[in-house]
C-alpha positions as CSV (number, residue, x, y, z in Angstrom):
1,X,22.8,-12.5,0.4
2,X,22.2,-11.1,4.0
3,X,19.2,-8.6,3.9
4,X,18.2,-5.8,6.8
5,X,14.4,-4.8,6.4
6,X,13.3,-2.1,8.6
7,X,9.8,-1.3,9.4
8,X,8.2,1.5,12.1
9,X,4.8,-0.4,13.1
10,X,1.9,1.7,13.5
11,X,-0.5,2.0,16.9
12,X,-3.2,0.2,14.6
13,X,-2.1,-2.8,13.0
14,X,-2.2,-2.6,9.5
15,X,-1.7,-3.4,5.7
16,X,2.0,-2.3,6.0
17,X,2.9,-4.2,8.9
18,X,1.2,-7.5,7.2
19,X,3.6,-7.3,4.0
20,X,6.5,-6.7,6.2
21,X,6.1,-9.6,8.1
22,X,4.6,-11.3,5.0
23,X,8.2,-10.7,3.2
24,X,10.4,-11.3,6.0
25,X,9.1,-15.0,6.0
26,X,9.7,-15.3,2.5
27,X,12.7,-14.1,2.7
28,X,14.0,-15.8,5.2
29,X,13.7,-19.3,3.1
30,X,16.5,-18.1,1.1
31,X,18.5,-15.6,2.6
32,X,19.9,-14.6,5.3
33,X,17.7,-11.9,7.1
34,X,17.9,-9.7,10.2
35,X,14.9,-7.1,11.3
36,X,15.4,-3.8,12.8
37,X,12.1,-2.7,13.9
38,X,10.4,0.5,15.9
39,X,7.5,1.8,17.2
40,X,4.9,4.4,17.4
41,X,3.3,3.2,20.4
42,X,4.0,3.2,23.9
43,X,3.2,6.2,26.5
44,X,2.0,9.4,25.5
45,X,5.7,11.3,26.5
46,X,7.4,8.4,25.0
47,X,5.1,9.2,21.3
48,X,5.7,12.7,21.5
49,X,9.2,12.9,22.4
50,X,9.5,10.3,19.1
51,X,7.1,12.6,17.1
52,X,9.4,15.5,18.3
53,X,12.4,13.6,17.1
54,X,11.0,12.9,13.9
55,X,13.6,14.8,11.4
56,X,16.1,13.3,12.9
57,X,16.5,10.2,15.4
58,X,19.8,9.9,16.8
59,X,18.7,7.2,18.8
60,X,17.6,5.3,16.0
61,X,20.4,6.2,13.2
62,X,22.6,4.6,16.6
63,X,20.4,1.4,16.4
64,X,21.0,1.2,13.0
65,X,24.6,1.5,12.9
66,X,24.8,-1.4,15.9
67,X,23.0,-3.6,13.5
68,X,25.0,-3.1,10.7
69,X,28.2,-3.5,12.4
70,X,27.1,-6.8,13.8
71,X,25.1,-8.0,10.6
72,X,27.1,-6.8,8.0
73,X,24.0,-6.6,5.4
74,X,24.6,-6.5,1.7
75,X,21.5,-4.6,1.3
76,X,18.9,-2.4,4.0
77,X,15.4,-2.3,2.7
78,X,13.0,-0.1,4.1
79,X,9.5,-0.4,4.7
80,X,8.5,2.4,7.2
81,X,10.5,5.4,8.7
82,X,7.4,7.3,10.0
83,X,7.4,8.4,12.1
84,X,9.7,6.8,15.4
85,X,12.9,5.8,12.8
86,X,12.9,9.0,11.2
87,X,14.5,9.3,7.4
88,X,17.8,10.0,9.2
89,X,18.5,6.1,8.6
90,X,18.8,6.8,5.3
91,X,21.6,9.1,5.5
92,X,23.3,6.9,8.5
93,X,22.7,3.4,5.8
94,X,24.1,5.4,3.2
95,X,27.4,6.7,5.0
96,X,28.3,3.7,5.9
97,X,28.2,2.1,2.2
98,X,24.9,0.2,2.5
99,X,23.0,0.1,-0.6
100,X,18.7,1.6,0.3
101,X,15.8,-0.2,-1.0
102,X,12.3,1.6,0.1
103,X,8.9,0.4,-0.8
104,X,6.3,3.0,-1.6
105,X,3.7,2.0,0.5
106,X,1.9,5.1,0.4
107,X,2.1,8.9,-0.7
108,X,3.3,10.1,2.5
109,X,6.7,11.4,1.0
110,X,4.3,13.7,-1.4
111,X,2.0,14.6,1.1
112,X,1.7,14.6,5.1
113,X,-1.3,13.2,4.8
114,X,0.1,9.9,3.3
115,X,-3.5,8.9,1.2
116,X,-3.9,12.2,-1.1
117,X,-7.5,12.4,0.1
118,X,-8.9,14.8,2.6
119,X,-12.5,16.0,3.3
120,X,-14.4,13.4,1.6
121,X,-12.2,13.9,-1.8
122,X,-8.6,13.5,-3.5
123,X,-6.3,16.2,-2.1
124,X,-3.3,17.1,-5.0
125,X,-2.4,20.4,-3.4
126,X,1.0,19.3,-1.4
127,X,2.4,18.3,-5.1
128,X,3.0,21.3,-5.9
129,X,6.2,22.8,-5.7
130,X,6.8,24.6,-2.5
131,X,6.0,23.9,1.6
132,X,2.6,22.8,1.9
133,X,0.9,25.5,4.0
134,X,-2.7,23.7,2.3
135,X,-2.1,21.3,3.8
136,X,-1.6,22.4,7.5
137,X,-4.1,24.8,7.4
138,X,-6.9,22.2,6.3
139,X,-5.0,19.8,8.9
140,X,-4.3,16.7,6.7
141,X,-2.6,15.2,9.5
142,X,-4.4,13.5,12.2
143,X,-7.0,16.7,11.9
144,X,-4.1,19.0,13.3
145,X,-2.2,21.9,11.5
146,X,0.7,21.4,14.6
147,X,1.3,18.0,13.9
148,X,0.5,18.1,10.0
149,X,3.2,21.5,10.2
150,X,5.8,19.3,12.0
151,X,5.4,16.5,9.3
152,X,5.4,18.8,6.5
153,X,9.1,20.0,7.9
154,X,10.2,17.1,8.5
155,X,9.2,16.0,4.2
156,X,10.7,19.3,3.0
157,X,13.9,19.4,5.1
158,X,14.8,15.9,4.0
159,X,13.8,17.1,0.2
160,X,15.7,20.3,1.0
161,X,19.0,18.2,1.6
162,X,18.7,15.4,-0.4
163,X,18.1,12.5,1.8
164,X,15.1,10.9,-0.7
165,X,17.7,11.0,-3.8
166,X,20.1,9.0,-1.3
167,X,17.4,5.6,-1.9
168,X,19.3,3.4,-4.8
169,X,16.0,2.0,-5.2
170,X,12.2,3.0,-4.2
171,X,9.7,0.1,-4.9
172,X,6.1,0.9,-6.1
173,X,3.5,-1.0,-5.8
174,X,1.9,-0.2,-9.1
175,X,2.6,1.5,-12.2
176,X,-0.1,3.9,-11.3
177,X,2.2,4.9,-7.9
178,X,5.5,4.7,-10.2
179,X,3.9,7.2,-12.6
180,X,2.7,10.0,-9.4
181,X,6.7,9.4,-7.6
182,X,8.4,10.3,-10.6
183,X,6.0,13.3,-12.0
184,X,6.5,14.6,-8.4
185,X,8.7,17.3,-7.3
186,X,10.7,15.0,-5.8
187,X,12.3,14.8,-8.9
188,X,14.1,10.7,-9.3
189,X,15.1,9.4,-12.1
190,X,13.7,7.3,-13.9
191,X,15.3,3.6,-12.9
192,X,15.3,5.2,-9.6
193,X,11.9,3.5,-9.1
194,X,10.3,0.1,-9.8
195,X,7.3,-1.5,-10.0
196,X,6.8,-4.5,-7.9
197,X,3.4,-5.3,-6.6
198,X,2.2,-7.6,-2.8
199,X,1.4,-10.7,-3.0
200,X,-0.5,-13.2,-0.9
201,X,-0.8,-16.5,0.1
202,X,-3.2,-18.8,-2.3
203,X,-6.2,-18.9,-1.5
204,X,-7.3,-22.1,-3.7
205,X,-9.2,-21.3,-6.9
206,X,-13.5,-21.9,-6.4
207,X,-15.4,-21.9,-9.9
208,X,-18.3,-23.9,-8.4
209,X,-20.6,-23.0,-5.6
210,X,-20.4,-19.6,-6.3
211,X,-24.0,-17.8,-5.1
212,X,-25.8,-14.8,-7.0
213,X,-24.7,-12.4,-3.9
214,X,-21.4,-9.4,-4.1
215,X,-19.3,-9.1,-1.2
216,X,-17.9,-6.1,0.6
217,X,-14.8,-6.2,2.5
218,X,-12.7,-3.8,4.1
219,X,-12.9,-0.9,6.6
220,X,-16.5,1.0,7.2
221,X,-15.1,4.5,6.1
222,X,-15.5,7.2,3.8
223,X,-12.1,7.1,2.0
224,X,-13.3,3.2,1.3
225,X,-16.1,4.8,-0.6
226,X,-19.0,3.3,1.6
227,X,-21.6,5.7,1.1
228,X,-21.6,5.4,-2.7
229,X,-21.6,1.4,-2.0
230,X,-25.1,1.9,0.1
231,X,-26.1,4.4,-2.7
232,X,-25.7,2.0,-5.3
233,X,-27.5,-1.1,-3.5
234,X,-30.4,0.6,-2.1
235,X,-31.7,1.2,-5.8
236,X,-31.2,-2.4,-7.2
237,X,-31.9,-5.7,-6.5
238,X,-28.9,-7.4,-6.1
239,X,-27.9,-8.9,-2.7
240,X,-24.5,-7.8,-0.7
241,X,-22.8,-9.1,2.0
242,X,-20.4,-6.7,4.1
243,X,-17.2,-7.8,6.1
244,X,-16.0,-5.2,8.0
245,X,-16.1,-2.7,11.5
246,X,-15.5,1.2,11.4
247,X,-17.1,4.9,12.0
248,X,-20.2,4.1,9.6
249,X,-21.0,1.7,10.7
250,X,-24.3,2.8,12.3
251,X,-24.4,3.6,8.5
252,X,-24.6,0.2,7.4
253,X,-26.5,-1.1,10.3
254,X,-29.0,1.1,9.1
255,X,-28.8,0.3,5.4
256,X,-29.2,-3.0,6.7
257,X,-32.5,-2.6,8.4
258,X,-34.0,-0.9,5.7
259,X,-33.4,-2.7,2.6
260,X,-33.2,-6.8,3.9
261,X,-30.6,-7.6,0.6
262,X,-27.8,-5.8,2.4
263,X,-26.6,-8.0,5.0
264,X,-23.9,-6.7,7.9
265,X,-21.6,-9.7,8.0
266,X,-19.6,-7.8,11.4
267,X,-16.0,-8.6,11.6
268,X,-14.5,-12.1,10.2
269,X,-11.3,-14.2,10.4
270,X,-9.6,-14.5,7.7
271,X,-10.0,-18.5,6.8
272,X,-14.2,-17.4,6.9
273,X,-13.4,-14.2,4.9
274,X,-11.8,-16.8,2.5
275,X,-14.6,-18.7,2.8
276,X,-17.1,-15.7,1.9
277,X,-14.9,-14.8,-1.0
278,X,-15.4,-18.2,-3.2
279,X,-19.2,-18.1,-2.6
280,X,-19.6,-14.2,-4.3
281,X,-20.3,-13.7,-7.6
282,X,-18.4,-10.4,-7.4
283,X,-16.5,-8.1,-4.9
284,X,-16.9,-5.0,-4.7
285,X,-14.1,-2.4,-4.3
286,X,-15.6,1.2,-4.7
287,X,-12.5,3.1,-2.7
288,X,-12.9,6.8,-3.6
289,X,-9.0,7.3,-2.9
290,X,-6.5,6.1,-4.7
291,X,-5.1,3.3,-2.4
292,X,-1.4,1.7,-2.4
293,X,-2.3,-2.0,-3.2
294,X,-5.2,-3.3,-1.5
295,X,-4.5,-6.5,-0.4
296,X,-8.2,-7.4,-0.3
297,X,-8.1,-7.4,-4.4
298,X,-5.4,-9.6,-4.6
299,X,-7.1,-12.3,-2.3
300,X,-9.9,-11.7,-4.6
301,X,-7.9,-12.9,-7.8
302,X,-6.6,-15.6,-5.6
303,X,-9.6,-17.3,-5.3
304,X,-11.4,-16.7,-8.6
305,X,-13.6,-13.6,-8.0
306,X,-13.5,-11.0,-10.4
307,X,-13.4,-7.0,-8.7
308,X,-15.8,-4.3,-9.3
309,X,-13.9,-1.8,-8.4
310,X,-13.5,2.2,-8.9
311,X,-11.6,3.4,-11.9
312,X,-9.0,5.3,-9.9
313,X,-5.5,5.0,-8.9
314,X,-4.4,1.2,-8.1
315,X,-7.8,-0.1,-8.8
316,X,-7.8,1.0,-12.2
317,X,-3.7,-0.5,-12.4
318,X,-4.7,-4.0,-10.7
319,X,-8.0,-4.2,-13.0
320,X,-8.6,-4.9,-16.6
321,X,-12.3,-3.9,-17.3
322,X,-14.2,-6.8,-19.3
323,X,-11.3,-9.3,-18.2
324,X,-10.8,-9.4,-14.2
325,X,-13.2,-7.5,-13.3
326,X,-15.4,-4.5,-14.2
327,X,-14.3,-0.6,-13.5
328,X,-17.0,2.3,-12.7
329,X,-16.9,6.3,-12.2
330,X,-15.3,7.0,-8.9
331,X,-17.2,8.1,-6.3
332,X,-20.6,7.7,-8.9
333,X,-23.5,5.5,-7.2
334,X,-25.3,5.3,-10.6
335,X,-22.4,4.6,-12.0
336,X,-21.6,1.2,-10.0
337,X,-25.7,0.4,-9.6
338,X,-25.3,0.5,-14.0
339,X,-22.2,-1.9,-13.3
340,X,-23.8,-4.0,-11.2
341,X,-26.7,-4.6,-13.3
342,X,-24.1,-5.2,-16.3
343,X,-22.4,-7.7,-14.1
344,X,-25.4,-10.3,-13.5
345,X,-26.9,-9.5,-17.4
346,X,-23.6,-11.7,-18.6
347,X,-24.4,-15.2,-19.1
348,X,-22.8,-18.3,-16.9
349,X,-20.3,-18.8,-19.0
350,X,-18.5,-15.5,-19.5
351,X,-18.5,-15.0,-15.6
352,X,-16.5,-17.9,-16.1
353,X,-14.4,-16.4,-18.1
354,X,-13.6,-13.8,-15.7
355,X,-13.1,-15.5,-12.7
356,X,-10.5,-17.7,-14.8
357,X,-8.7,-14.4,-15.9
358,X,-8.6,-13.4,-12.1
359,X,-7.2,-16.5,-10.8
360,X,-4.5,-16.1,-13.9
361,X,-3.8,-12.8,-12.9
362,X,-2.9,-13.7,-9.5
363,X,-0.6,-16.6,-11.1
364,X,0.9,-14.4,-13.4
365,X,1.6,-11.6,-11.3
366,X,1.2,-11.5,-7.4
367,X,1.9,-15.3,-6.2
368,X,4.9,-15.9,-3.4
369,X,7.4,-17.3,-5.9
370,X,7.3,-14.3,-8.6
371,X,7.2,-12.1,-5.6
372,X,10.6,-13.1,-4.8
373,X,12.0,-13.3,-7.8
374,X,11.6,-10.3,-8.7
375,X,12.5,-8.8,-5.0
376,X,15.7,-10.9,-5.0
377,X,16.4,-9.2,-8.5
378,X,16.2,-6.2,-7.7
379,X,18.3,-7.0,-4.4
380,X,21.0,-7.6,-6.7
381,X,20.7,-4.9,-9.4
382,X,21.1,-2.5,-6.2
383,X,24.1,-4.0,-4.7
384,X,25.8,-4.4,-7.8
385,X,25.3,-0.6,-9.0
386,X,26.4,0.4,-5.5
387,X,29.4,-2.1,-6.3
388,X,30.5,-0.8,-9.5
389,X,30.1,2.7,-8.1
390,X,32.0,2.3,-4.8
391,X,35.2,1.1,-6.8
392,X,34.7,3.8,-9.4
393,X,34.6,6.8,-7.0
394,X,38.0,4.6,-5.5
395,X,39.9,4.4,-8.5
396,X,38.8,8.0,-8.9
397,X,40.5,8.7,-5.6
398,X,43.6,7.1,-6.0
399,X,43.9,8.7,-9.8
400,X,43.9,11.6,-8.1
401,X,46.9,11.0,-5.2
């Protein structure tokens, strides 16, 4: 099987960009893969002559259709069009007989602003059914009603002529994000989208040494629900580490001076953030949005620690309360100081219990091997619908001459 994955990388390295690279290495132990990749960095012209381009990137759809005449793929899968590939490679992929696989990383084909949360709160309006003028007036979009106007063209004239039907196959990352695509008003069909979750490497499974302390890591942000994390520790005892750099963090420095069982932790590499991970009790995941797959939860279950986490969006699909974790109220600080206080009243041996059930999760669901089976399956479902309906539309043809 020879395989074309496409990804746009953003100016900020991020989640995205680690599973692309993540799968092309898997991947590439068993297939045959090429990468097409672009950009949307470089000078500020350069960005905004891309931006400008963004419904439709000749320069691009020419890459593309270099690549495929010299790679021949059996299958393109995309990661990321936004914004310097534009969704014109769909159309160019698709005219020249290529079946399209996209993974749903986030919501950005429902909304410009890509998360569904604006303003300190989840932001539904751009599901409706119409141009959302909501959303560029409240400037979803890199706090800019131009830019988030330009986006939201770029979504409806590619909705207005069909260019999101053209994917054979969109990939979400949990059932929760299956569910939102297809009640959408971008109307698929039902086996037009999967479910197909990350994975990551294994982390090695730690029952002992685990210490009485939770653990916090991830980005110092609003969306990551940060202020209902301090909230919830300054009226307990428990202690909490946090791993982690962004905008509050003058926020948590001064959590941190005030109450001496929050500890600031800084940034970390990732072998030490592994290390952190099998000494916590718990992490603690209290994102008030409702997130793509965090990969953070996933490393969790890798190593054995069970997830506290919001009941919302792909938190509430990755967690099973009372088996790999515990779930709380959304955006509630009493609600995840109550949780808390539930977590250290179970006895030794059901925390056991639970970091057992994470690591089995992991196992059962987001470990290298079953995430290539079941990306190499649906590889081959693709091609062979696009198959079958090739030499149908042929003997159609010639039926007719």
């Amino acid at each position: 099987m020879k395989i074309l994955l496409i990804h746009t990388s953003y100016a900020e390295r991020g989640g995205e960009d680690s599973v692309f690279s993540n799968e092309v290495d898997l991947l590439s132990e068993v297939a045959e893969v090429d990468t097409l990749t672009f950009t949307n960095t470089g000078s500020t012209l350069n960005v905004v002559k891309k931006f400008l381009l963004a419904p439709w990137n000749f320069e691009a759809t020419s890459k593309l259709r270099k690549k495929v005449k010299e790679f021949k793929p059996d299958v393109i899968h995309i990661h990321n069009w936004h914004f310097a590939a534009s969704p014109a490679i769909i159309r160019a992929a698709k005219n020249m007989g290529i079946p399209v696989v996209m993974t749903l990383h986030n919501y950005r084909l429902l909304c410009p602003s890509a998360n569904l949360f604006f303003d300190g709160k989840i932001f539904t309006d751009s599901l409706k059914k119409g141009f959302p003028w909501k959303a560029v007036f409240k400037k979803v979009y890199r706090n800019s009603a131009v830019q988030t106007f330009w986006l939201s063209f770029v979504l409806q004239l590619h909705r207005g002529i069909g260019t999101w039907k053209k994917v054979d196959q969109y990939i979400a990352l949990t059932d929760f994000g299956k569910d939102l695509f297809l009640k959408s008003n971008l109307r698929l069909n039902t086996d037009q989208v999967v479910t197909k979750g990350n994975f990551v490497l294994d982390n090695g499974f730690a029952m002992e040494g685990r210490q009485k302390h939770f653990l916090y890591v991830g980005r110092l942000t609003k969306d990551k629900g940060i202020e209902v994390l301090l909230n919830a520790f300054s009226k307990t005892n428990a202690e909490l580490k946090i791993i982690g750099d962004g905008p509050l963090k003058d926020q948590v420095l001064e959590a941190a001076k005030e109450n001496p069982r929050i500890i600031y932790e800084g940034l970390k590499k990732h072998s030490e953030i592994d290390a952190e991970m099998k000494k916590a009790s718990a992490l603690i995941f209290p994102s008030v949005w409702y997130e793509g797959m965090p990969m953070t939860i996933l490393e969790a279950f890798s190593s054995g620690t069970p997830v506290i986490a919001s009941n919302l969006g792909a938190m509430k699909s990755l967690i099973t309360d009372c088996y790999n974790g515990l779930l709380f109220e959304a955006g509630n600080d009493l609600s995840l100081e109550r949780t808390i206080e539930q977590w250290e009243h179970l006895e030794k041996g059901e925390k056991e219990n639970y970091r057992l059930a994470a690591r089995r999760t992991f196992e059962q669901h987001y470990t290298p091997e079953r995430n290539l089976n079941s990306i190499l399956s649906i590889y081959k479902k693709t091609i062979d619908q696009t198959y079958n309906l090739n030499n149908c539309n042929n003997i159609k043809q010639l039926a007719l001459k």
